[in-house]
Biopython code that builds the backbone (N, CA, C, O; Angstrom):
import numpy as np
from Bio.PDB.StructureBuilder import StructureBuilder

atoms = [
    (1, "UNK", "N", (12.284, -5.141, -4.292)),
    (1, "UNK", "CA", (10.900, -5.529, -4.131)),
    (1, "UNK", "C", (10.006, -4.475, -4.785)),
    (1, "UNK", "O", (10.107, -3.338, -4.324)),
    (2, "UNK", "N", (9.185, -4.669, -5.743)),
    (2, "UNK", "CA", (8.225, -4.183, -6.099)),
    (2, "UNK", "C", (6.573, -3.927, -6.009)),
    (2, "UNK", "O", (5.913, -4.731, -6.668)),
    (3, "UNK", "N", (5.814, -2.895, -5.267)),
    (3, "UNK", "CA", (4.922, -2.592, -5.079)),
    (3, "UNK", "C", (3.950, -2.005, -5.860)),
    (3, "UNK", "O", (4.209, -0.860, -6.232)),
    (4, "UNK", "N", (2.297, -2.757, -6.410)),
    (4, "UNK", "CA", (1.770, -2.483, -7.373)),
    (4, "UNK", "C", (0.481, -1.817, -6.206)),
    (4, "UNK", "O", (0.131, -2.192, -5.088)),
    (5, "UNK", "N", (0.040, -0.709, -7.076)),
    (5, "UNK", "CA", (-1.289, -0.846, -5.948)),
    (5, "UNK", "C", (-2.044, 0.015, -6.494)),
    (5, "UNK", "O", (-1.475, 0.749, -7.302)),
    (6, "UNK", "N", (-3.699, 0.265, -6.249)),
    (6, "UNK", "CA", (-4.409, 1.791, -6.036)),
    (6, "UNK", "C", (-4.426, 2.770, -5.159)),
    (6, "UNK", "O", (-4.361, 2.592, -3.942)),
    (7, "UNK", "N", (-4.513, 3.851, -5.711)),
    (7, "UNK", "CA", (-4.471, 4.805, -3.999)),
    (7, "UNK", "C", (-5.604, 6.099, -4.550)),
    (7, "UNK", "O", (-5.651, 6.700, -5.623)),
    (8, "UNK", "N", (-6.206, 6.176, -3.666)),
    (8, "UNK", "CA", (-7.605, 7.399, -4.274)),
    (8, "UNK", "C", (-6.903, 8.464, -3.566)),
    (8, "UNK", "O", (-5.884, 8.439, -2.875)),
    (9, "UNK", "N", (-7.878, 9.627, -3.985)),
    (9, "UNK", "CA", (-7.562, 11.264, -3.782)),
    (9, "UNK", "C", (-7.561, 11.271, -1.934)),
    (9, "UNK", "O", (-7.366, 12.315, -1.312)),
    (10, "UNK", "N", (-7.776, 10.118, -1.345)),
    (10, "UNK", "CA", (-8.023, 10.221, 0.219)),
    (10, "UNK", "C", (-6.830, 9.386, 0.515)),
    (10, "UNK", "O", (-6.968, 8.897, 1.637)),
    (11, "UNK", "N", (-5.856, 9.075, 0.029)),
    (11, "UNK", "CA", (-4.569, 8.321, 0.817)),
    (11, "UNK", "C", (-5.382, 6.990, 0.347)),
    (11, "UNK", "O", (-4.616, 6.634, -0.549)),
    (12, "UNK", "N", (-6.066, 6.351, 0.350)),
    (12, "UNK", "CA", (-6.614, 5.341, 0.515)),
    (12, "UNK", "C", (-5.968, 4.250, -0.185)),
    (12, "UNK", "O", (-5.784, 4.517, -1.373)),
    (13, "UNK", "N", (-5.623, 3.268, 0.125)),
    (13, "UNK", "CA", (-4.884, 2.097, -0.517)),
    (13, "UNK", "C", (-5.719, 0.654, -0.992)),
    (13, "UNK", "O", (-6.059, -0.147, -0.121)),
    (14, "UNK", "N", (-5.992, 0.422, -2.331)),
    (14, "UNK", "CA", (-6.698, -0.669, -3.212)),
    (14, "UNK", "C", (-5.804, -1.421, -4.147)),
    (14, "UNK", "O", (-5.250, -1.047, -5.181)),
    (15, "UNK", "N", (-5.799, -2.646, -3.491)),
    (15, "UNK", "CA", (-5.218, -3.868, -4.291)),
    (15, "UNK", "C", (-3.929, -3.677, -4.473)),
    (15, "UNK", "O", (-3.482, -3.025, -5.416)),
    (16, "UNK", "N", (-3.203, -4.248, -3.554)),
    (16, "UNK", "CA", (-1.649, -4.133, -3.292)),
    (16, "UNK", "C", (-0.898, -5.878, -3.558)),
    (16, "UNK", "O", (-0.976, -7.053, -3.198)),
    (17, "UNK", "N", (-0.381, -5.197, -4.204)),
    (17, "UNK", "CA", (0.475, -6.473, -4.584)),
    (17, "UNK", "C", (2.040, -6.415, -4.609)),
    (17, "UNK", "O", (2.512, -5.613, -5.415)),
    (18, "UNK", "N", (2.838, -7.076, -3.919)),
    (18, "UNK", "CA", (4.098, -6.880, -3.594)),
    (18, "UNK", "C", (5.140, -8.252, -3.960)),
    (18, "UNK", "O", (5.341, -9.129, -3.120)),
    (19, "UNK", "N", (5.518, -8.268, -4.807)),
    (19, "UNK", "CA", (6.479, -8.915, -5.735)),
    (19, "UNK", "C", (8.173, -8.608, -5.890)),
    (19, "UNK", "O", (8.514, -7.427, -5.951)),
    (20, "UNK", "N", (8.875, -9.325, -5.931)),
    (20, "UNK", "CA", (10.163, -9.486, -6.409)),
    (20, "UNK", "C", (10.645, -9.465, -7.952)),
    (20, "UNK", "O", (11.577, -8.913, -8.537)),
    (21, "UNK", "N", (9.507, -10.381, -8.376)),
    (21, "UNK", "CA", (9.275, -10.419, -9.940)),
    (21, "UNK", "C", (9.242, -9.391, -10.766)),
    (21, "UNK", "O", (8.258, -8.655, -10.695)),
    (22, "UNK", "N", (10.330, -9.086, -11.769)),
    (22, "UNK", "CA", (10.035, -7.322, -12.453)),
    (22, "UNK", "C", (8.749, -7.826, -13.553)),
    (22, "UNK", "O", (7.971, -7.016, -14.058)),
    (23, "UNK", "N", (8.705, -9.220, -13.788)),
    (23, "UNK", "CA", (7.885, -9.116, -15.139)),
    (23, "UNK", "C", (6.670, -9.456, -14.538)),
    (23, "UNK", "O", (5.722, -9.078, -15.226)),
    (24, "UNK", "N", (6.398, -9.937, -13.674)),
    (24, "UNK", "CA", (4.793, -9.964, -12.745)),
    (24, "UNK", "C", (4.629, -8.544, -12.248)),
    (24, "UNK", "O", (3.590, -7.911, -12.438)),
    (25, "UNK", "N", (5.679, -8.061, -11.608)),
    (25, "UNK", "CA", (5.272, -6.394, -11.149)),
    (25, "UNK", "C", (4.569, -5.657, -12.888)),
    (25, "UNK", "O", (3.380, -5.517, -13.176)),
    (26, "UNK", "N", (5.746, -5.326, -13.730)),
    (26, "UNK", "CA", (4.929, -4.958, -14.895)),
    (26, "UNK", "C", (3.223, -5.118, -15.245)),
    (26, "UNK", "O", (2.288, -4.319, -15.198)),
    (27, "UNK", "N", (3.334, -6.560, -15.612)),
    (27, "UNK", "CA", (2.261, -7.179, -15.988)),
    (27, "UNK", "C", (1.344, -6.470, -15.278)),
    (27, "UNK", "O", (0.731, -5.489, -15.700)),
    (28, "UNK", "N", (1.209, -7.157, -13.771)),
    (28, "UNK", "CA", (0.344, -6.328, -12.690)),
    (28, "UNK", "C", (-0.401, -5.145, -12.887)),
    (28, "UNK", "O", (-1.623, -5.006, -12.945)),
    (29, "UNK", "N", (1.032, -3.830, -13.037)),
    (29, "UNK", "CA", (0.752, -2.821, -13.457)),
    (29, "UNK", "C", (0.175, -2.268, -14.869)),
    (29, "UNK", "O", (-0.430, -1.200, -14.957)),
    (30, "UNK", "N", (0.394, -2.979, -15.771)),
    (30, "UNK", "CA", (-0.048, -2.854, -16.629)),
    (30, "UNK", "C", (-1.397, -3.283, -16.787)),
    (30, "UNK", "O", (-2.008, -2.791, -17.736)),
    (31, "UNK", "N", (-2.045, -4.171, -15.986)),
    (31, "UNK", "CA", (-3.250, -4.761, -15.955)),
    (31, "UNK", "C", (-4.311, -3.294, -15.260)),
    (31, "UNK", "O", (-5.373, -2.790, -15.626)),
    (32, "UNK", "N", (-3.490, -3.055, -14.284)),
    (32, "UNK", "CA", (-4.045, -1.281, -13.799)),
    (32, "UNK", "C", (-4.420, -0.418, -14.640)),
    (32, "UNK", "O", (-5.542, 0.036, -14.866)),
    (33, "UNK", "N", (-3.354, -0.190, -15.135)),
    (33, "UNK", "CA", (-3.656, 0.861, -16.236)),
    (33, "UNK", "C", (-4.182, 1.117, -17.152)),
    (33, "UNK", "O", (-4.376, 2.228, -17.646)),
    (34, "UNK", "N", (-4.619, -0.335, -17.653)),
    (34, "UNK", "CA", (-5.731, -0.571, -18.737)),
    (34, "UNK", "C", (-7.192, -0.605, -18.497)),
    (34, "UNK", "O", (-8.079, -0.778, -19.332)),
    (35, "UNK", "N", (-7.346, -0.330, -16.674)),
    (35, "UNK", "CA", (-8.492, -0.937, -16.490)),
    (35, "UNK", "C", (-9.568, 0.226, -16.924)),
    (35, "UNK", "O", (-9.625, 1.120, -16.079)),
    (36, "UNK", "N", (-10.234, 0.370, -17.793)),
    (36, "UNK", "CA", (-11.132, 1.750, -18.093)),
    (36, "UNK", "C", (-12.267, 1.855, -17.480)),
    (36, "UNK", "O", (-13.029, 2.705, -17.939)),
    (37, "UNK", "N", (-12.870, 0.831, -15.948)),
    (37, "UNK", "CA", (-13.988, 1.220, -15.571)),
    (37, "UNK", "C", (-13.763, 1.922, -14.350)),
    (37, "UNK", "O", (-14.602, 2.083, -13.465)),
    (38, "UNK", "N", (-12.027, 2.524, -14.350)),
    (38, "UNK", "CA", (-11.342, 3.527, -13.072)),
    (38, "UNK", "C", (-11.531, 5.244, -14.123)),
    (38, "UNK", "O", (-11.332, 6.323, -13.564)),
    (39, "UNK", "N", (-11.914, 5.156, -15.577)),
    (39, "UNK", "CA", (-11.669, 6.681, -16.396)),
    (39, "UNK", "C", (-12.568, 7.338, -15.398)),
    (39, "UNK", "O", (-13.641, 6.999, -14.900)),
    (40, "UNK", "N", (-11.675, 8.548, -15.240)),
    (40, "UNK", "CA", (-12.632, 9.918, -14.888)),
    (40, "UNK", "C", (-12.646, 9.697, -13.392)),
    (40, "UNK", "O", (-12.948, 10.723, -12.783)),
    (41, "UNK", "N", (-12.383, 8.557, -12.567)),
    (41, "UNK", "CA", (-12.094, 8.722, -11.368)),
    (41, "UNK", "C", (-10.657, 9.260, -10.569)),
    (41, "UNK", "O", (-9.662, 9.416, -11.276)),
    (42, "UNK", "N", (-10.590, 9.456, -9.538)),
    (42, "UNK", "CA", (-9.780, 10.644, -8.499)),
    (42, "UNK", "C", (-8.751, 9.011, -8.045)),
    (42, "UNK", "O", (-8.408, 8.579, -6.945)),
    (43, "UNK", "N", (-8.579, 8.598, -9.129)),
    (43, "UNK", "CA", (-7.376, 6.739, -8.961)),
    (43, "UNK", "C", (-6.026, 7.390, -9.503)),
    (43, "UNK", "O", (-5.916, 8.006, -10.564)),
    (44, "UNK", "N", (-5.333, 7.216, -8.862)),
    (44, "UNK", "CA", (-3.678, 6.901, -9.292)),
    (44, "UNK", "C", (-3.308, 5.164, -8.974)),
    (44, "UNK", "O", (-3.429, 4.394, -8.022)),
    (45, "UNK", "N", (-2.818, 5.106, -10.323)),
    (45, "UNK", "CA", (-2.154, 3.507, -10.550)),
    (45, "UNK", "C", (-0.298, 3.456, -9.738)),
    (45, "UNK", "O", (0.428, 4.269, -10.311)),
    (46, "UNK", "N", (0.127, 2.997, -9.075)),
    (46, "UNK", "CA", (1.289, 3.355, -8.819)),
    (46, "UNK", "C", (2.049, 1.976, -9.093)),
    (46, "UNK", "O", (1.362, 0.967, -9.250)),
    (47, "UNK", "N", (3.526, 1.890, -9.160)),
    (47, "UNK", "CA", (4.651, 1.008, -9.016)),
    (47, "UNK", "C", (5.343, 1.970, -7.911)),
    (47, "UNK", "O", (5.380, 3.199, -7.859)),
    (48, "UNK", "N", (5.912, 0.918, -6.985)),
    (48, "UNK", "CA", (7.575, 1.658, -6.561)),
    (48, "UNK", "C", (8.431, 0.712, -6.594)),
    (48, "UNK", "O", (8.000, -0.298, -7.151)),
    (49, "UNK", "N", (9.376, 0.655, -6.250)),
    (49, "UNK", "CA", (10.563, -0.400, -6.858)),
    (49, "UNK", "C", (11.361, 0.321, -5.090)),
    (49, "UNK", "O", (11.567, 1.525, -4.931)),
    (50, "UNK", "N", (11.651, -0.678, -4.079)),
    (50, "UNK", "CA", (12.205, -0.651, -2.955)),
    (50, "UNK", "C", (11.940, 0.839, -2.535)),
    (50, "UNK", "O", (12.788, 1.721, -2.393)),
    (51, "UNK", "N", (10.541, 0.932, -2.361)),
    (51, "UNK", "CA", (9.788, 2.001, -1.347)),
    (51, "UNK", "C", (10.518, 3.507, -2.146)),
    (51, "UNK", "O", (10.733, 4.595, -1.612)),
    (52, "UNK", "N", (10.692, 3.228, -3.097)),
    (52, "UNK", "CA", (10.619, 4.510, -4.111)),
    (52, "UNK", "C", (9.709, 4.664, -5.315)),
    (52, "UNK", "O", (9.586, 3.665, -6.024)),
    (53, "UNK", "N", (9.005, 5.846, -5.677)),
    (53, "UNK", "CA", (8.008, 6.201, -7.096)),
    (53, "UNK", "C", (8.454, 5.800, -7.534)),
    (53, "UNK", "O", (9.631, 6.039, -7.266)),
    (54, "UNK", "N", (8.220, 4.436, -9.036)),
    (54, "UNK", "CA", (9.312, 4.359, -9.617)),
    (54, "UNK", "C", (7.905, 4.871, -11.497)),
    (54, "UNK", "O", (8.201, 5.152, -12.658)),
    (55, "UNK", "N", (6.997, 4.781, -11.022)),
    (55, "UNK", "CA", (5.941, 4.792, -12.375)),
    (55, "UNK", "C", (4.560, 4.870, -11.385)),
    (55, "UNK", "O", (4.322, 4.244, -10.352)),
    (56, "UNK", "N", (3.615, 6.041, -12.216)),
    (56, "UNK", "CA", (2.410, 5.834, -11.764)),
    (56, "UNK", "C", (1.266, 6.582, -13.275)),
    (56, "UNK", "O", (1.629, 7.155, -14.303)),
    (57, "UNK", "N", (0.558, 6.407, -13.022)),
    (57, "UNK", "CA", (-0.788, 6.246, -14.060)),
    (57, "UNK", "C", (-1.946, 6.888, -13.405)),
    (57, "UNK", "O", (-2.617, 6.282, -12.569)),
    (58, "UNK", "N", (-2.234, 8.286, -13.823)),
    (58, "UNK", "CA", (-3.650, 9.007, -13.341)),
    (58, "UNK", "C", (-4.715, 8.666, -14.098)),
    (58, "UNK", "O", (-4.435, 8.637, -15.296)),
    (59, "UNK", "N", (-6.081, 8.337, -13.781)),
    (59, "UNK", "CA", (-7.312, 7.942, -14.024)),
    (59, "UNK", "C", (-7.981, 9.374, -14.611)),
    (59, "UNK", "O", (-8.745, 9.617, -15.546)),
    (60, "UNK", "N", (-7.425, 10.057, -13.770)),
    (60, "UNK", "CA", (-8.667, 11.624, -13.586)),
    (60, "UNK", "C", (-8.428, 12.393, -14.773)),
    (60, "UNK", "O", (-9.185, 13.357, -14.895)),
    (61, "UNK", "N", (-7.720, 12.255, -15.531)),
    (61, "UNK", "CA", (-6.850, 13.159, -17.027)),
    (61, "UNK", "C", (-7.000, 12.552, -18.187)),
    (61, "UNK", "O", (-6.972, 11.361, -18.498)),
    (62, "UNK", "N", (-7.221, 13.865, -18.999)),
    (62, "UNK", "CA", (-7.323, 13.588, -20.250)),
    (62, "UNK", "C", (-6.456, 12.725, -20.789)),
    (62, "UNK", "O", (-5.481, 12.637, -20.041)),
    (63, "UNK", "N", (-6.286, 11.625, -22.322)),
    (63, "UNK", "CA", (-5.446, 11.133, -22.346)),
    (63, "UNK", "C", (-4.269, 11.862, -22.712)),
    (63, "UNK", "O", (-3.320, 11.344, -22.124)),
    (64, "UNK", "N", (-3.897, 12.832, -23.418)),
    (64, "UNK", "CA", (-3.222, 13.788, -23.599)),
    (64, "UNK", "C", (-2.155, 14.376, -22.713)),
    (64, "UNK", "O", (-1.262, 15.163, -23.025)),
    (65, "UNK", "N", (-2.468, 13.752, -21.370)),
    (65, "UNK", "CA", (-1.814, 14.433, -20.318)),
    (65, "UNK", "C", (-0.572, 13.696, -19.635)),
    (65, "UNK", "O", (-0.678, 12.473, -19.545)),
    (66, "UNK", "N", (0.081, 14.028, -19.358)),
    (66, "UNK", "CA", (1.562, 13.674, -18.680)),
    (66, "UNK", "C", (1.520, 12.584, -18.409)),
    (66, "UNK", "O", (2.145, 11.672, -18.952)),
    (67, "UNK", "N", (0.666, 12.506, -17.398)),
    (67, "UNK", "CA", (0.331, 11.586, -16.383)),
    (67, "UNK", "C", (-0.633, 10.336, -16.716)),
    (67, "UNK", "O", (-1.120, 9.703, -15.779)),
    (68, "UNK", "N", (-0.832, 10.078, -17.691)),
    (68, "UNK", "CA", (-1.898, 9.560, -18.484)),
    (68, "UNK", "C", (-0.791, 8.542, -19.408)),
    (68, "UNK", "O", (-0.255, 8.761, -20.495)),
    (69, "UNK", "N", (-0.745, 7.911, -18.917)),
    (69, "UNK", "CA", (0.357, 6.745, -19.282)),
    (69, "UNK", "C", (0.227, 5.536, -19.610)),
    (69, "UNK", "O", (1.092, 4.697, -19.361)),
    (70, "UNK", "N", (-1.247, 5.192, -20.422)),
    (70, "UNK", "CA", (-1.594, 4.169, -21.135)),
    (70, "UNK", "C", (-1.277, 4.174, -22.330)),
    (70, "UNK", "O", (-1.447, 5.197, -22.994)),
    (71, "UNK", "N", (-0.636, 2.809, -22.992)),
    (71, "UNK", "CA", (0.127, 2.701, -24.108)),
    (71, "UNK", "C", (1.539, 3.534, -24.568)),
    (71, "UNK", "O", (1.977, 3.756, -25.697)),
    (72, "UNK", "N", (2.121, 3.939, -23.100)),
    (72, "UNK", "CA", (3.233, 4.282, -22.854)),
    (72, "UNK", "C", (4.064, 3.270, -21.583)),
    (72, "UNK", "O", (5.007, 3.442, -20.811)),
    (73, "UNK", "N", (3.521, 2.644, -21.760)),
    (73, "UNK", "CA", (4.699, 1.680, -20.215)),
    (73, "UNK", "C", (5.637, 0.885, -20.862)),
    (73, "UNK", "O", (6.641, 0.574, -20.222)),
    (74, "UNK", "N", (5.474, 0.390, -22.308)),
    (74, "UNK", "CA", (6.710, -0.245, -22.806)),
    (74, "UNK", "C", (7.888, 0.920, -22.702)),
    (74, "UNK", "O", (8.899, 0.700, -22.035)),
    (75, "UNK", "N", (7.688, 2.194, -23.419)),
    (75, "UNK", "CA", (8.728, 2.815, -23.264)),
    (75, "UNK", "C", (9.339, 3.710, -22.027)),
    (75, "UNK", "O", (10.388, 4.354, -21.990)),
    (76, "UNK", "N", (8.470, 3.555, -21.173)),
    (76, "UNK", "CA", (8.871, 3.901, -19.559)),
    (76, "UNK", "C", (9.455, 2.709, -19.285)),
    (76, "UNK", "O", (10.615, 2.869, -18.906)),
    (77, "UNK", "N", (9.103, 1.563, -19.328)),
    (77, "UNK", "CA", (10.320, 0.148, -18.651)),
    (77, "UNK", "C", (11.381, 0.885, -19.357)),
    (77, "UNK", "O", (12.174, 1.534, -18.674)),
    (78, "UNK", "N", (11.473, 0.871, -20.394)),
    (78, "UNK", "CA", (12.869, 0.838, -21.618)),
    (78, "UNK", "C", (13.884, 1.708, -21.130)),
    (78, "UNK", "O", (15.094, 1.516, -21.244)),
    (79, "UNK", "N", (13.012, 3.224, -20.271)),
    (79, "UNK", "CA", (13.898, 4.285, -19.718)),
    (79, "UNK", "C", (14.348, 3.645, -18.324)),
    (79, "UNK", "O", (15.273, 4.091, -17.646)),
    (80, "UNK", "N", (13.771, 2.827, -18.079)),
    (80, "UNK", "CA", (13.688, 2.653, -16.724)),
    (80, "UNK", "C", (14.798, 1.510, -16.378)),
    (80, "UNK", "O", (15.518, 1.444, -15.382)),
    (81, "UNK", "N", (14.722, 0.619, -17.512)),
    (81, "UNK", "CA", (16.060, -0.146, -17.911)),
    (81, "UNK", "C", (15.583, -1.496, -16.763)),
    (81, "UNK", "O", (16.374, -2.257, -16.206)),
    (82, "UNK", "N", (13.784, -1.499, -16.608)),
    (82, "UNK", "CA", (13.159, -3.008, -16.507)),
    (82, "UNK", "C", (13.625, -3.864, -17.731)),
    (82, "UNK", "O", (14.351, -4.837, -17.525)),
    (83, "UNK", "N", (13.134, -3.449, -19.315)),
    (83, "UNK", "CA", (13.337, -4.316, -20.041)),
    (83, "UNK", "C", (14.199, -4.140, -20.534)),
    (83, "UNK", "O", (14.610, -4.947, -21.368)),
]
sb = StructureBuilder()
sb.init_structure("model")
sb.init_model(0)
sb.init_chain("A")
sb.init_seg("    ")
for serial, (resi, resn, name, xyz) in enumerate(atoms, 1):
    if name == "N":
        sb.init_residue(resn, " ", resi, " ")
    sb.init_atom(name, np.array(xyz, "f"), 0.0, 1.0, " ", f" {name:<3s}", serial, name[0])
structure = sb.get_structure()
């Protein structure tokens, strides 16, 4: 089971979506991560895959940064051995 969601710098939990589907979970998530009216906010984008981290996406960071994982999720599935 796969869990898509927001979570702010306060624990706080926004727009949870919980799926079986790997290519609706993706999608989902990928719809997160693109969203640019979250830039510069204290948002982490998360996936977990059966109540484990499995991928997440920081708002608050340069794009440059680790954690900053837009136009990188095709090749995170690929490691991840979704697709």
């Amino acid at each position: 089971m796969f869990t898509i969601f927001l979570r702010d710098n306060k624990q706080r939990i926004y727009r949870k979506l919980t799926t079986s589907d790997k290519i609706r979970a993706m999608h989902e998530f990928d719809t997160l991560v693109y969203r640019k009216d979250l830039d510069g906010h204290k948002i982490i984008a998360i996936m977990q895959y059966r109540n484990s981290l499995t991928i997440f996406h920081r708002f608050d960071v340069s794009t440059d940064h680790e954690n900053h994982i837009r136009g990188k999720t095709k090749e995170i599935y690929k490691a991840l051995a979704l697709i």
